[in-house]
C-alpha positions as CSV (number, residue, x, y, z in Angstrom):
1,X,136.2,108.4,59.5
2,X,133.4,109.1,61.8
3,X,130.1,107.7,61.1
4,X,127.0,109.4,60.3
5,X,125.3,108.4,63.7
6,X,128.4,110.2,65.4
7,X,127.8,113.2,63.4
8,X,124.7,113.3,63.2
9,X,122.8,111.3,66.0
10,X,120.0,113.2,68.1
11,X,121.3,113.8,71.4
12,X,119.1,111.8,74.6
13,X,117.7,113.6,77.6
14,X,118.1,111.3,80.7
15,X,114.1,110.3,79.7
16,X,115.4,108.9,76.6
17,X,113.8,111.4,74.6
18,X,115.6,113.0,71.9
19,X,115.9,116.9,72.4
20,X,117.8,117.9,69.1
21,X,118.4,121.5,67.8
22,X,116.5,123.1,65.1
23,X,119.6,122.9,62.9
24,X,120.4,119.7,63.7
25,X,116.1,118.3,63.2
26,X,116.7,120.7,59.8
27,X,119.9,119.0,58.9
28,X,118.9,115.5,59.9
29,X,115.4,115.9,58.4
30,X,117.0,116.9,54.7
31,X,119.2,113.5,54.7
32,X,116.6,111.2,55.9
33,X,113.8,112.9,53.1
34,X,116.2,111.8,50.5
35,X,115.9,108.2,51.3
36,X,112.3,107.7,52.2
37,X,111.3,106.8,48.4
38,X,114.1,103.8,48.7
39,X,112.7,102.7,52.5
40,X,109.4,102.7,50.9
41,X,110.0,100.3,48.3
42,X,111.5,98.2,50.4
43,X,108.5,98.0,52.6
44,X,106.6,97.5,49.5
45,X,108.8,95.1,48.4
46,X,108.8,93.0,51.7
47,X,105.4,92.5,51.8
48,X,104.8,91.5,48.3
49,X,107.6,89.3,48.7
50,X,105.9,88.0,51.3
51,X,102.5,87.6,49.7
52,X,103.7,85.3,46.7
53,X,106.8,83.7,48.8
54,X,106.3,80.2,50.3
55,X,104.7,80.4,53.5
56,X,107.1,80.6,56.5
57,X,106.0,78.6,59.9
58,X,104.5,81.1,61.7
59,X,101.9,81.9,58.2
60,X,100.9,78.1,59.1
61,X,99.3,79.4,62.2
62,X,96.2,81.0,61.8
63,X,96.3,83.1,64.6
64,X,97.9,86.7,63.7
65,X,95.7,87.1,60.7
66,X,92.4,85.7,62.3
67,X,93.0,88.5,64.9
68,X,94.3,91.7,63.2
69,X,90.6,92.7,62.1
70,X,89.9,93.3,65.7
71,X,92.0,96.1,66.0
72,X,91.0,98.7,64.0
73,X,94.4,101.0,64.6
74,X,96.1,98.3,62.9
75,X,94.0,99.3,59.4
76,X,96.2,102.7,58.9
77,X,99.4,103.8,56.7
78,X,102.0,105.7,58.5
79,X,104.0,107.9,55.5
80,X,102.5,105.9,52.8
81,X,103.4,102.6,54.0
82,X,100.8,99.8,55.7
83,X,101.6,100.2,59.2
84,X,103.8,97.6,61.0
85,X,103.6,97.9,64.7
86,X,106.3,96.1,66.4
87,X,106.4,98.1,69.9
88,X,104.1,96.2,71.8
89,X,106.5,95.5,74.9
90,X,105.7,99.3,75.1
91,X,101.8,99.2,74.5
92,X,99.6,97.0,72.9
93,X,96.8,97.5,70.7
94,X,93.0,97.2,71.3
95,X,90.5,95.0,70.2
96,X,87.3,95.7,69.8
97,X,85.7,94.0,72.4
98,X,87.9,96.5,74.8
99,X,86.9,99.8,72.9
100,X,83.3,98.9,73.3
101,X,83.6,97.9,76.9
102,X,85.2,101.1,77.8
103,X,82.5,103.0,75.4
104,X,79.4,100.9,77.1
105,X,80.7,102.1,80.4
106,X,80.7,106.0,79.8
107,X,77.4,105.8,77.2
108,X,75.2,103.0,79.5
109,X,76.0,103.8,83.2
110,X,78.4,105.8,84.0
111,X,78.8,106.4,88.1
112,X,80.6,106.2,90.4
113,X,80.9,102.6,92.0
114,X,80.4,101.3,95.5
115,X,77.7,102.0,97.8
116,X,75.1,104.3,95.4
117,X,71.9,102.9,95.6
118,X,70.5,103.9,92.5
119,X,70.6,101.7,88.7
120,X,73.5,103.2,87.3
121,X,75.8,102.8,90.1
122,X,74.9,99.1,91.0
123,X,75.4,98.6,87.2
124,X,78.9,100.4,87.2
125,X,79.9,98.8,90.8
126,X,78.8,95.2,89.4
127,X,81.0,95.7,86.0
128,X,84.2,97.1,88.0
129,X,84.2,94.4,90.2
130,X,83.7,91.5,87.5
131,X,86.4,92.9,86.0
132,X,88.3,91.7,89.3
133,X,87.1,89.1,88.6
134,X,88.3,88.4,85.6
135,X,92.0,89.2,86.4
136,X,91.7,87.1,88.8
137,X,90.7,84.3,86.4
138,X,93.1,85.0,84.1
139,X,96.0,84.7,86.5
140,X,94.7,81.5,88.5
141,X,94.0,83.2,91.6
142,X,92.3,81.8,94.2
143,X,90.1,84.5,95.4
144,X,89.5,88.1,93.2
145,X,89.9,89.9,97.0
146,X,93.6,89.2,96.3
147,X,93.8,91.6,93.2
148,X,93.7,95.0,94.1
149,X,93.0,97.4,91.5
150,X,96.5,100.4,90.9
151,X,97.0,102.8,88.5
152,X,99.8,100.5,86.4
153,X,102.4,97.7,87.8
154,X,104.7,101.0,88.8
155,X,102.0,101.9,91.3
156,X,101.6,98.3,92.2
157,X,105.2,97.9,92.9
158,X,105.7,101.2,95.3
159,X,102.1,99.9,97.5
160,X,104.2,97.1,98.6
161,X,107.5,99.1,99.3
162,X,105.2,101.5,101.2
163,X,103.4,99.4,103.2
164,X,104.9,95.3,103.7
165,X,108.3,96.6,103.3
166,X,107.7,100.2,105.6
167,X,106.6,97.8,108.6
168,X,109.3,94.9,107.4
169,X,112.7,95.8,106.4
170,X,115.2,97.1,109.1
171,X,118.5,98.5,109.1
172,X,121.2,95.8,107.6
173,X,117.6,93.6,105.8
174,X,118.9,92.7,102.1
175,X,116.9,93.1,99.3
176,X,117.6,91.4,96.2
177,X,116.8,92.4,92.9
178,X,118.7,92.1,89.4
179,X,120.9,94.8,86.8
180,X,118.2,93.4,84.6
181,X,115.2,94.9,86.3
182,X,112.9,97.9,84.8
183,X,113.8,101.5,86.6
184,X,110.0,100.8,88.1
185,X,111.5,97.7,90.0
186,X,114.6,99.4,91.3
187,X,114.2,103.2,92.5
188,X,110.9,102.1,94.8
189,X,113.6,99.8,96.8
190,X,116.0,102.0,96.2
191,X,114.1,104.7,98.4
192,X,112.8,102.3,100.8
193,X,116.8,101.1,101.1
194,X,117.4,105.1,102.3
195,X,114.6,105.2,104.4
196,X,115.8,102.0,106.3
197,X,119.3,101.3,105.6
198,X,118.8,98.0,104.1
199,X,121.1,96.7,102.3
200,X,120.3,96.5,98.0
201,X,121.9,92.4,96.1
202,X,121.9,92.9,92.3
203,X,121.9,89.2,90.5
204,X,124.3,89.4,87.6
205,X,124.0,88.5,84.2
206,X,125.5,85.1,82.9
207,X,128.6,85.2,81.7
208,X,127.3,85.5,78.1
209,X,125.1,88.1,79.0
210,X,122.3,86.6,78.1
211,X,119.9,85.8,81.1
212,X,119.9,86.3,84.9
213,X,122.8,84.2,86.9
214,X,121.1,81.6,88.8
215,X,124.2,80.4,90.6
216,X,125.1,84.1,91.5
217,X,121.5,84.6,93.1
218,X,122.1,82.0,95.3
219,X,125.4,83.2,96.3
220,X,123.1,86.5,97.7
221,X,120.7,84.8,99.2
222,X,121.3,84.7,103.1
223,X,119.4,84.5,106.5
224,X,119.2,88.5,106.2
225,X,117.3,88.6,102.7
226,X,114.0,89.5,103.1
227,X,112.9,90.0,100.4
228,X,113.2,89.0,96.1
229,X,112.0,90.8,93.9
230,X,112.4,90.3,90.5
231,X,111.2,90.2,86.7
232,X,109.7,87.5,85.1
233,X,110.3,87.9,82.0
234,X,113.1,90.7,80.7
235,X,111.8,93.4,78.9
236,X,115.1,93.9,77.0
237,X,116.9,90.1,77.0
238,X,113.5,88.2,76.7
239,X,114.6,86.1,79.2
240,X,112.1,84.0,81.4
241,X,113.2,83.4,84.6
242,X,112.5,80.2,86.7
243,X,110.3,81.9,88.9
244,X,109.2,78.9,90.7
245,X,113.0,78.1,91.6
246,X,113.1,81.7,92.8
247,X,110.4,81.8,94.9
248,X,111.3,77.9,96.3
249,X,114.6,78.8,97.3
250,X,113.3,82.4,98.7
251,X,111.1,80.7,100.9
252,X,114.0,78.4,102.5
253,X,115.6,81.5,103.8
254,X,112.3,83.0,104.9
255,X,112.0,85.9,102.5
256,X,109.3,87.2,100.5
257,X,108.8,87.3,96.6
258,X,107.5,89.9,94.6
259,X,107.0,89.4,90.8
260,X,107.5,92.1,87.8
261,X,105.0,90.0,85.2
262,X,104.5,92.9,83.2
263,X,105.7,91.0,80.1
264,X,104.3,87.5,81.0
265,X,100.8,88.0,81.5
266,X,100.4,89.1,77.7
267,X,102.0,86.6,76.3
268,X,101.7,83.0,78.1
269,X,99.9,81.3,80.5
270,X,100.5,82.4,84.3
271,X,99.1,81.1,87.4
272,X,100.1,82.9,90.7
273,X,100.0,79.6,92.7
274,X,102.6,77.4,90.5
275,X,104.9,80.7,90.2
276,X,105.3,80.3,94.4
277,X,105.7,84.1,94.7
278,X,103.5,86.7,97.2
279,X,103.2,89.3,94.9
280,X,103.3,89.7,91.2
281,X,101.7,93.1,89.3
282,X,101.3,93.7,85.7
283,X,100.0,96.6,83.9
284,X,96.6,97.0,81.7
285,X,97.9,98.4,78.7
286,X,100.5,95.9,77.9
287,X,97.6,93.2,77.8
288,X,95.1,95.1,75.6
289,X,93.4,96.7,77.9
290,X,93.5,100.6,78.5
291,X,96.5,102.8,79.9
292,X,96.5,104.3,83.6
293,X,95.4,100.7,85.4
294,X,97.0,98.0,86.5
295,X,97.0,95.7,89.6
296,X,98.8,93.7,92.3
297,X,98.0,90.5,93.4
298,X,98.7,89.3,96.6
299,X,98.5,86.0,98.9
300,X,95.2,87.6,100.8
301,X,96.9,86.8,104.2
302,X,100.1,88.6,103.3
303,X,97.4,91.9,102.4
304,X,95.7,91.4,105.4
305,X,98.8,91.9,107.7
306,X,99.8,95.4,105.1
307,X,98.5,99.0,106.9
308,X,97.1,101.3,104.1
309,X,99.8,103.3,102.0
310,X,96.9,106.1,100.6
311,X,94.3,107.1,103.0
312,X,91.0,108.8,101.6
313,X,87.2,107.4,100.7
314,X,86.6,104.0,100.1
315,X,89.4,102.3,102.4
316,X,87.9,103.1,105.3
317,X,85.8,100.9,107.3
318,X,84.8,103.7,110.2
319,X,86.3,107.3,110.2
320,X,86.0,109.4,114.2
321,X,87.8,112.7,114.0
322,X,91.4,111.3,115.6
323,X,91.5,107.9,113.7
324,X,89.8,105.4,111.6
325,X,89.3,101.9,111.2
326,X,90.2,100.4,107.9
327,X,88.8,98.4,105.5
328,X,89.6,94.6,104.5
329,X,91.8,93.8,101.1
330,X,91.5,94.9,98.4
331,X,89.6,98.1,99.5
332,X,92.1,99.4,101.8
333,X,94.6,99.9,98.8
334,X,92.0,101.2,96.7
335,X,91.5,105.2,98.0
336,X,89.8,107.3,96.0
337,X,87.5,106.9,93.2
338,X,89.5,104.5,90.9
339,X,89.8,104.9,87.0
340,X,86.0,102.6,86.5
341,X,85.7,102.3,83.3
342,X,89.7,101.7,82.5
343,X,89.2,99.0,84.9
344,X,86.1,97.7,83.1
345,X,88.2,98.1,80.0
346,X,90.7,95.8,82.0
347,X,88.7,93.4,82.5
348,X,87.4,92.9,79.3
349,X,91.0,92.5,78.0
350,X,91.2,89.8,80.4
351,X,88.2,88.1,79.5
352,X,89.2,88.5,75.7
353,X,92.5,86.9,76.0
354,X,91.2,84.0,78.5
355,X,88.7,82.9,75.8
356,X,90.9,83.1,72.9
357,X,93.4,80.8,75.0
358,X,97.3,81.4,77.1
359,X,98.4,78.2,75.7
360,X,97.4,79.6,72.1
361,X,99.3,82.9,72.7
362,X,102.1,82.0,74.2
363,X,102.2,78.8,71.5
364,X,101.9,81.5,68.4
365,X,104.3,83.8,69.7
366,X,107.1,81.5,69.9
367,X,106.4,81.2,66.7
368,X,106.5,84.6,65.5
369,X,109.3,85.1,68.0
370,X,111.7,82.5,66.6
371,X,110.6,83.6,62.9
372,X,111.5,87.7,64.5
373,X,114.7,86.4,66.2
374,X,116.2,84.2,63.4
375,X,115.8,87.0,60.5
376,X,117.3,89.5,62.4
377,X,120.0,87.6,63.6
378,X,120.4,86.8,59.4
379,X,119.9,90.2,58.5
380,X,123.7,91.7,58.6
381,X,126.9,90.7,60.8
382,X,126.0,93.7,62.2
383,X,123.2,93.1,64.1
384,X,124.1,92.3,67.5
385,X,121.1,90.9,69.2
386,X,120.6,90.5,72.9
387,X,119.1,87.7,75.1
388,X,119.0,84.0,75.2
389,X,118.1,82.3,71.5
390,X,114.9,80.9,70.8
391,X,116.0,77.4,71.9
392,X,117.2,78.1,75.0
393,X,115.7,75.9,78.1
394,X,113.4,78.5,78.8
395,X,112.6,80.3,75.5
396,X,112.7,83.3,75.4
397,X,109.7,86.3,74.6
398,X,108.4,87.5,71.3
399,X,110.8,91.0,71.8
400,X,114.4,91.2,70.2
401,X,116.5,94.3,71.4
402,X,119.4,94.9,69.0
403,X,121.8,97.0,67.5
404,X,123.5,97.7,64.0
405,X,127.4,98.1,64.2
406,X,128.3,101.9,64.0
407,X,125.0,103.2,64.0
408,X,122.9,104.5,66.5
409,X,119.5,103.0,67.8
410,X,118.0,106.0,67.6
411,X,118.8,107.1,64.2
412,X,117.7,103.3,63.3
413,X,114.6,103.4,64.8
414,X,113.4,106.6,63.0
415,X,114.5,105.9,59.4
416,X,112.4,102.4,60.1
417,X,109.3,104.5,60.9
418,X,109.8,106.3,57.7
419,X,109.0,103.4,56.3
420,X,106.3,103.0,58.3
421,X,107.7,100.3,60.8
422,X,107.5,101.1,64.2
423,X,110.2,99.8,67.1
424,X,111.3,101.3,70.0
425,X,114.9,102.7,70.8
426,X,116.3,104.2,74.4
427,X,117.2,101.9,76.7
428,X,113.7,100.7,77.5
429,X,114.0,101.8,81.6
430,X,116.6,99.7,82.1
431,X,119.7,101.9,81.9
432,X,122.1,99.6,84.2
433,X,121.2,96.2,82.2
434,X,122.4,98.4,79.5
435,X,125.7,99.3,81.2
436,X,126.4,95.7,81.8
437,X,125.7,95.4,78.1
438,X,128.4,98.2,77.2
439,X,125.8,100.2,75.2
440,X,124.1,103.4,75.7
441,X,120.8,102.4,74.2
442,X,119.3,99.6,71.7
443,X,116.8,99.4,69.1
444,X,113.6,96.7,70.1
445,X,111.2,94.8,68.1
446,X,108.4,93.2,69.7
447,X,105.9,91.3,68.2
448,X,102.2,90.3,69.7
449,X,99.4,87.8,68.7
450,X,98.2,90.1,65.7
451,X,101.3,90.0,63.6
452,X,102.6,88.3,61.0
453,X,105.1,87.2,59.2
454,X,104.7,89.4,56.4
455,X,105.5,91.9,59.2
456,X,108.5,90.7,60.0
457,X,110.0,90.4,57.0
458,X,108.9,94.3,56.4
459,X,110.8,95.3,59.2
460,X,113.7,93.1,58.2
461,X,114.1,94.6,54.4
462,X,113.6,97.7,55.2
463,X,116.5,97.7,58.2
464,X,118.9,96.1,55.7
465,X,118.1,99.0,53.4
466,X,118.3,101.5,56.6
467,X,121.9,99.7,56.9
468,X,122.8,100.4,53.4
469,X,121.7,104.1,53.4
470,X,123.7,104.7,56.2
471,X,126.8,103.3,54.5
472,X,126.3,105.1,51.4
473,X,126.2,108.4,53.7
474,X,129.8,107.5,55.7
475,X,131.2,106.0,52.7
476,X,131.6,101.8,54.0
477,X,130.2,99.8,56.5
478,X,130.5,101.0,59.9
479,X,132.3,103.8,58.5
């Protein structure tokens, strides 16, 4: 017997994005309706449970619920249900403190920044480039000249490829990255690669699938490796990887490092200099701060010796009509008018999380990540959950990527935000991790510093009654 997800699963556009047929969003829409009153109650259910229940550990720390009234999107109901956001390895929420920075900007002195004379734009100029500043803080940086200001960590990634690695990699160079690595991490070498003809090493997975194979990236390493770049911490296995091992052994052979630390600055403590790499870049909205900025940080003497990938106003240093001289790091990556008050925004997510604490964080998301991890894996034999468990060496983040036996991620995903639970499902930019997985796509819950436990166990009861629905449709489990 075919399941229902075979029947009636929402085909994916190479995005990930669903593109179903009006008589298949008609018919789907008609099954799904009749089960919304059940997902509901669960919800309901859940969280009263959860209310009157013994505490579980992560309840013990105060953190989650101190926090949530900082984030006004949070206070909402999404189809008659509280709203449970577990996507935040997508986006993260706002706190106050970062809508009001972003509001002061465009209410108080709003200009453009850099060499305007007048109030407004020595305000604006002096805000942007605290907020430089306090990136730099927050990662440990030794100067803020070594973060240069991008659009998001995708940006940030393709700079370097377009300048260090246009003037550095050669026909026969190897670059080695990883099948676990976000699509941003792979197609900017993978175009550099044509360009050049250098030569692309993927690090496997562990035999268990669980976590990047340290002895196999040794194997790859070799006198023509030039250049590592890898993630920190997986956005699908929640892996952390030992990226001062990494950059150590890098170094021996005489490459460079570059860091994808899009899901380690949110969530625990990171400090450029102990991590041993030459680049790391991250992206603004991931960290509370706004969409459409990010930056790279860079050892300043490994900017200084990068030409300019964009050329335009404020890079420059002197401009004749048949060249130009250019100006030092981090200006001459910064052409254009940037996004100002996204970057103020930035920096007062920065400033927010460095004052509530890394260690704290990272310390309450392990707990909420175990707490996340442990009921899901408890939930049904059928949940097949990837990544290393919460006990591994290294931990692993506050993100689970699964999927339910016979059933779709997809058609998961959306019955969950009927009952106003919201995870993500695709395969999260990393469409070759998920071949080496054997699956097209997988469902992902990820938690963040202002949930709770009463959260979790929402999203838990109402995915075991998404489970049972689905069997009642096809008639047993798994069909």
């Amino acid at each position: 017997m075919r399941t229902f997800s075979q029947t009636q699963s929402l085909p994916c556009s190479t995005s990930g994005r669903q593109t179903p047929t009006i008589q298949m969003r008609n018919t789907y829409r008609s099954v799904v309706k009749s089960h919304i009153g059940s997902l509901r109650r669960a919800a309901a259910t859940a969280t009263d449970l959860a209310s009157t229940a013994p505490a579980p550990s992560p309840s013990q720390l105060p953190l989650g619920a101190a926090l949530r009234p900082q984030f006004p999107i949070l206070d909402q109901e999404v189809n008659g249900r509280p709203l449970v956001y577990l996507d935040n390895a997508a986006t993260s929420q706002k706190p106050r403190a970062v809508l009001d920075a972003v509001a002061e900007c465009y209410n108080r002195y709003n200009a453009n920044v850099h060499r305007g004379v007048h109030a407004l734009s020595a305000q604006a100029t002096q805000q942007y480039e605290d907020a430089r500043s306090k990136v730099a803080t927050l990662i440990n940086a030794p100067s803020s000249r070594e973060v240069v200001i991008t659009r998001n960590a995708t940006e940030a990634i393709n700079l370097v490829a377009n300048t260090w690695g246009a003037q550095n990699i050669k026909q026969g160079d190897e670059i080695i990255l990883s099948v676990a690595e976000h699509h941003a991490n792979l197609v900017p070498w993978q175009l550099l690669a044509a360009r050049t003809g250098a030569v692309l090493r993927h690090v496997r997975l562990t035999p268990d699938r669980t976590q990047l194979d340290m002895d196999h990236f040794r194997q790859l390493l070799s006198p023509r490796t030039r250049l590592v770049s890898l993630v920190h911490v997986s956005n699908v296995l929640g892996c952390v990887l030992d990226a001062a091992y990494v950059s150590e052994a890098a170094r021996a052979v005489g490459a460079r490092v570059l860091l994808d630390c899009c899901q380690s600055v949110p969530h625990m403590p990171v400090d450029v200099g102990a991590l041993g790499a030459d680049w790391i870049v991250a992206s603004s909205h991931k960290f509370c701060g706004p969409s459409g900025v990010g930056f790279l940080w860079g050892r300043y003497e490994v900017l200084e010796s990068m030409q300019p990938w964009m050329g335009g106003g404020e890079m420059i240093q002197d401009v004749f009509l048949d060249h130009s001289t250019y100006a030092p790091p981090p200006a001459r990556f910064e052409a254009g008018t940037p996004a100002i008050a996204e970057t103020i925004g930035m920096g007062a997510a920065a400033d927010w999380l460095r004052n509530l604490g890394m260690d704290r964080v990272h310390a309450y998301e392990q707990e909420i990540g175990s707490y996340l991890y442990e009921r899901l894996v408890a939930a049904s034999p059928r949940v097949k959950v990837y990544g290393p468990p919460p006990d591994a060496p290294r931990g692993r983040a506050s993100l689970v990527a699964f999927n339910v036996e016979g059933l779709h991620a997809t058609d998961v995903s959306t019955l969950l935000d009927y009952a106003g639970v919201a995870v993500r499902s695709g395969h999260h930019c990393a469409q070759p991790l998920h071949r080496e997985l054997g699956v097209p796509a997988s469902a992902r819950a990820s938690a963040y510093i202002y949930n709770s436990a009463a959260e979790v166990d929402a999203f838990v009861e109402a995915l075991k009654d998404t489970i049972g629905f689905f069997d009642e449709v096809h008639g047993g489990e798994g069909g």
